[in-house]
Phi, psi and omega in degrees: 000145163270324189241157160236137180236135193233155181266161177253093199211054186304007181281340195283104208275017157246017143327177097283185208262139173315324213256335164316267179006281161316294141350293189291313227281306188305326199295339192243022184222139190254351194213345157316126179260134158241147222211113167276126214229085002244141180306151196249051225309310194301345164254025178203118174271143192314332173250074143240281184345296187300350185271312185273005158301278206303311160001277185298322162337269194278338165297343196251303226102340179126037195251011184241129172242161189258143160214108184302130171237142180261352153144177197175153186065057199290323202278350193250228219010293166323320206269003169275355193101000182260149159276156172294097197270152127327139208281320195277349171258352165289322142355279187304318187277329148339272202306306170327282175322316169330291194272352155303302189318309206287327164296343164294315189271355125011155182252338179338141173280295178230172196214131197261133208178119192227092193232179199283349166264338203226102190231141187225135223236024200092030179312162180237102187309155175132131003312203192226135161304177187268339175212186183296054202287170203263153131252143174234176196233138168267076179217186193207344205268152175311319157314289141343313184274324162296345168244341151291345126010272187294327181255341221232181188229014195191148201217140202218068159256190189238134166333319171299313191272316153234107148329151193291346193273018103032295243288287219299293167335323189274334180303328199300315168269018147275337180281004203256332185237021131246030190267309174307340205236019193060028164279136151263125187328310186283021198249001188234128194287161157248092147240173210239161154286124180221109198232117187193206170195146168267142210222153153266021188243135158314182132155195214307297179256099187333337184280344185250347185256229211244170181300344171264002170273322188283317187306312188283339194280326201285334175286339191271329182318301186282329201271332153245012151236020177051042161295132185230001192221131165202146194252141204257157175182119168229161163332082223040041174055019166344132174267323158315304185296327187279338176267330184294311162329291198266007181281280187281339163267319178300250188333352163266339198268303167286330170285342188254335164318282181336274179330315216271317208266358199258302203286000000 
C-alpha cells in the first residue's frame, strides 16, 4: 500500500481527531504516505492547517500530502462554531485556502494575502516541507474542478457521490484547466475513494463482490479513466477487509494495469 487516508469529521463524536491520528499513524510507520481525506477546511484555518501540514512532513520525512475539502454537513459544522457557507462561497473559500497554504509554505520572510474569507497580515511562513508536498481537493462541481485543474495537484472524489461512470466528464474539465494554464494533465494524481467489501460471492456491484469483480473493475478504472490511486473504505474499517485488499487486490490490480499498458 501507499497511502493511509484518514476522514476528517470533527463533528463525529466517535471519531478521534484526524490530525491527532494522522500524527500517530506517521509516528508508527516508515515508508507510508498519509493524506487527510479531506482536511475539514470550514473547521480549520487554512495557515494554521499548512503549518501542522509542514509539520507532519518534516517530522515523517516527507510522508504527508494535504487533501482540501471545501466542507459538507453544514448544520454539525455550524454547531462547532463553524460557518455556513453557500456552495459558492465554499467554492471561494476553498479556492482562498490554496493559496494561503501555499504562501505559508513559502521561502517569503512574511506574506500578505487579503481575500474575502482568509486574510494574512504579515504572517511569517514556516517550517518548510520536507518536499514538495501536494494538495489535492476533494470536489466534483465544475468550477472546482477547472481550478484544480489550474492550481492543485490531486483530485479525490468518492464513489458514494461519483460514480464511475461520473469519472471521465468530470476529468476531462481538470484537463480542460490545466490545459489553459499550460499544465499537464498528467502531472495531476486521480484518486478515487472507493467505500465497499470484498465478498467471496460474485455480484450486481463490483464494489460489493469478490476479489476478482474488485481487480477487473480498479483495472478498468486506471486504464480507461485514467485513475491512479485508490483508497479502499470498508464497513466499520474491517482489518480483515483492509488486508484482503492489500494482499489480493492490490498488487493484481498493478500486474494487470502493467500487462494492459506493455501489450
Amino acid at each position: 500500500l501507499d497511502f493511509v487516508a484518514i476522514q476528517d469529521h470533527p463533528y463525529q463524536a466517535k471519531f478521534l481527531d484526524a490530525w491527532a491520528l494522522m500524527a500517530t499513524v506517521l509516528a508508527r510507520t516508515q515508508r507510508v504516505r498519509v493524506i487527510p481525506d479531506v482536511a475539514n477546511l470550514p473547521l480549520r484555518p487554512p495557515a494554521v492547517m499548512a503549518k501542522t501540514a509542514a509539520s507532519l512532513d518534516v517530522i515523517s520525512g516527507g510522508r504527508f500530502e494535504l487533501a482540501l475539502g471545501a466542507g459538507a454537513f453544514w448544520e454539525a459544522i455550524v454547531a462547532m462554531g463553524g460557518d455556513a457557507r453557500s456552495p459558492g462561497e465554499a467554492a471561494q473559500a476553498l479556492e482562498e485556502a490554496v493559496q494561503v497554504i501555499r504562501l505559508m509554505w513559502s521561502d517569503q520572510r512574511s506574506v500578505r494575502f487579503d481575500g474575502r474569507h482568509y486574510r494574512l497580515d504579515g504572517a511569517h511562513p514556516g517550517p518548510a516541507p520536507a518536499h514538495a508536498m501536494q494538495i489535492w481537493l476533494g470536489v466534483g462541481g465544475p468550477r472546482l474542478l477547472g481550478f484544480l485543474g489550474r492550481s492543485a495537484d490531486g483530485w479525490v472524489p468518492s464513489n458514494a457521490y461519483f460514480p464511475p461512470a461520473q469519472l471521465p466528464a468530470m476529468q476531462q474539465r481538470i484537463d480542460a484547466g490545466a490545459a489553459a494554464v499550460g499544465r499537464n494533465p498528467a502531472s495531476i494524481v486521480r484518486a478515487y475513494n472507493i467505500f465497499g467489501k470484498i465478498t467471496t460471492s460474485p455480484a450486481a456491484d463490483p464494489f460489493q463482490g469478490t476479489v476478482d469483480q474488485w481487480v477487473n473493475a480498479l483495472t478498468e478504472l486506471a486504464v480507461d479513466t485514467g485513475m491512479d490511486t485508490f483508497l479502499f473504505g470498508s464497513p466499520d474499517d474491517d482489518p480483515a477487509q483492509a488486508e484482503r485488499f492489500a494482499a489480493e487486490v492490490a498488487p493484481a490490480v498493478r500486474t494487470a494495469v502493467q500487462d494492459h499498458r506493455t501489450h
